[in-house]
C-alpha positions in Angstrom: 2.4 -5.5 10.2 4.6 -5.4 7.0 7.3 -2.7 6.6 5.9 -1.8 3.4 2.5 -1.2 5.2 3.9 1.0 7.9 6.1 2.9 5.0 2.8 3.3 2.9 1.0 4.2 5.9 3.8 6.9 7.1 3.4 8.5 3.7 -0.5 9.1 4.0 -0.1 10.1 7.6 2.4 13.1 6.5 0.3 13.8 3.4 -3.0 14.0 5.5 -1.4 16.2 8.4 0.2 18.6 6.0 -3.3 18.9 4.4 -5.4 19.0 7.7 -7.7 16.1 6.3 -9.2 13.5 8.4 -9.6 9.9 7.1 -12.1 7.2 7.4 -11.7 3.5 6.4 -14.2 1.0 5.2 -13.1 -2.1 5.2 -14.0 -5.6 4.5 -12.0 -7.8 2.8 -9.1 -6.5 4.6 -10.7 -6.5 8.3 -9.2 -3.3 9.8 -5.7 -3.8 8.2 -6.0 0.0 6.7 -7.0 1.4 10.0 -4.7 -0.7 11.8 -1.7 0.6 9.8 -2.9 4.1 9.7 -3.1 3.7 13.5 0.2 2.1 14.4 2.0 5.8 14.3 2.0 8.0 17.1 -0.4 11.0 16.4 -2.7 9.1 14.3 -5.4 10.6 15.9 -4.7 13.9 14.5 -5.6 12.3 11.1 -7.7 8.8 11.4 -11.4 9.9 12.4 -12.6 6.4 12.5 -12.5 2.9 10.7 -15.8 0.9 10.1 -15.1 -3.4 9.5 -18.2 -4.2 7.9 -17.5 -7.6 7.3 -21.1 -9.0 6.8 -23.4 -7.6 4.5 -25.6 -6.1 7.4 -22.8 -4.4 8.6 -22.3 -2.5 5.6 -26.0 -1.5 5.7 -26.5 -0.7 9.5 -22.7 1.2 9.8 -22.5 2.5 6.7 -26.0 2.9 4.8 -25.5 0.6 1.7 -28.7 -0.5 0.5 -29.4 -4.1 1.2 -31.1 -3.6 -2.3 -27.8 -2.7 -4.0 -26.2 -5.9 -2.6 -28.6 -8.0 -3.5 -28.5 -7.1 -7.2 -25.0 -6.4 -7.2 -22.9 -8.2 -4.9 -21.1 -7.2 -1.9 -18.3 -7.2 -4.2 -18.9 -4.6 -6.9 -18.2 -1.1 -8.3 -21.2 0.2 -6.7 -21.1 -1.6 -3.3 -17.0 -0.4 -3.2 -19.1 3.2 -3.8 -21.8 3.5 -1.3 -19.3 2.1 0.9 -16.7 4.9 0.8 -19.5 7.6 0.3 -21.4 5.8 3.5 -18.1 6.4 5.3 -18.1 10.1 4.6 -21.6 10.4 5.6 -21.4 8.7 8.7 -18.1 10.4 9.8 -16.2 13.6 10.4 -13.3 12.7 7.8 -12.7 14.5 4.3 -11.6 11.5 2.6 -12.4 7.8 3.0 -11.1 4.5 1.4 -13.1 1.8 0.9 -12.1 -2.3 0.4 -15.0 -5.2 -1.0 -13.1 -7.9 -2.2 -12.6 -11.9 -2.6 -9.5 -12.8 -0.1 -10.3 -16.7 -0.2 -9.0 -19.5 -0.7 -12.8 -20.3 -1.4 -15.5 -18.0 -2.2 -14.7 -16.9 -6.1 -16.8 -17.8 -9.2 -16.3 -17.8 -12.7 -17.2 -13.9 -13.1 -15.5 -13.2 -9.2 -12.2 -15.2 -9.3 -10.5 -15.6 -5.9 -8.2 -12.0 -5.3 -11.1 -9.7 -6.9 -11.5 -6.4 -4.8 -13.0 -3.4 -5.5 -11.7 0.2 -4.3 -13.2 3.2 -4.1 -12.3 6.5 -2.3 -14.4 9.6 -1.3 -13.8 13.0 -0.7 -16.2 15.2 1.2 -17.6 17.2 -1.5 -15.6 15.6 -4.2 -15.8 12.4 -6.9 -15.7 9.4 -5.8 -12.6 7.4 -7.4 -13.0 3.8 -7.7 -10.4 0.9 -8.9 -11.0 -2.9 -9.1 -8.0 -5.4 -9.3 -7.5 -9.2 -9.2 -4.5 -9.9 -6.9 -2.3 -13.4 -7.1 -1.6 -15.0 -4.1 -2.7 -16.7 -0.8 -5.4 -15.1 1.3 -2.6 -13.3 3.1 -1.1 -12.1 0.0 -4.5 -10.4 -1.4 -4.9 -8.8 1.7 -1.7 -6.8 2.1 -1.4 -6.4 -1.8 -5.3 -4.6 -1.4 -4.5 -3.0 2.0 -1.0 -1.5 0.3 -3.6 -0.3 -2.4 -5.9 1.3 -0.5 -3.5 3.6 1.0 -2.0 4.6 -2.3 -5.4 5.4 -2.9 -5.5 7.7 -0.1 -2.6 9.7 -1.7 -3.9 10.1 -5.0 -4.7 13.6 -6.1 -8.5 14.2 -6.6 -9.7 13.7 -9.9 -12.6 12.0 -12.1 -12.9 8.3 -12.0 -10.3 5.6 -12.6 -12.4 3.4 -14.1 
């Protein structure tokens, strides 16, 4: 774990115990990095609920209720998927806000209109918009998953409000 990941994850541990909000993580691209870094300080239980790694397509339908139909037509790695992801997590937990992560880590797997280092955000709030955020990172597969778990918390911070885009 990075210092930079423990700092950013220190910051939304205070934020979310001041507040009394529970998080949930769905995570892909980044494998449990998010709720591994939320995780590593002591307490984290009084504000992690629960992290879902739904790696494979199915597991983003069976855990968190994305329509195989959605990815099909979309792509695992999408605006919409990122969605139903984060709002899946909030259904199928007890937190108030979630984060989700759908991205491209490689070195292979990109295409012309999904380059290598694409990754969709999006973030939920129990009874709230659902923010969402897409960026293509630089870098090794290493580097796109730190630079897009690093994200993912700041997203977690953000004040709620109508979509970023």
């Amino acid at each position: 774990m990075t210092p930079a990941l423990l700092d950013r994850a220190v910051q939304v541990f205070a934020a979310c115990e001041t507040a009394g909000k529970m998080v949930a993580t769905a995570e892909s691209c980044t494998g449990g990095l998010v709720a591994a870094a939320l995780t590593a300080i002591a307490g984290s239980s009084s504000v992690v609920d629960r992290g879902f790694v739904t790696y494979s397509n199915a597991a983003k339908t069976e855990m968190l209720g994305v329509p195989a139909d959605l990815i099909s037509a979309q792509g695992a790695v999408s605006e919409a998927v990122a969605r139903a992801m984060a709002e899946g997590a909030i259904a199928h937990s007890h937190a108030d806000l979630a984060v989700a992560i759908t991205g491209i880590a490689g070195p292979g797997g990109g295409s012309a209109d999904k380059p290598v280092g694409l990754v969709h955000f999006a973030r939920a709030v129990r009874g709230g918009p659902t923010l969402h955020r897409a960026e293509v990172f630089p870098g090794d597969r290493a580097e796109v998953r730190l630079a897009a778990a690093l994200l993912a918390l700041d997203l977690l911070l953000a004040p709620p409000g109508p979509n970023a885009g």
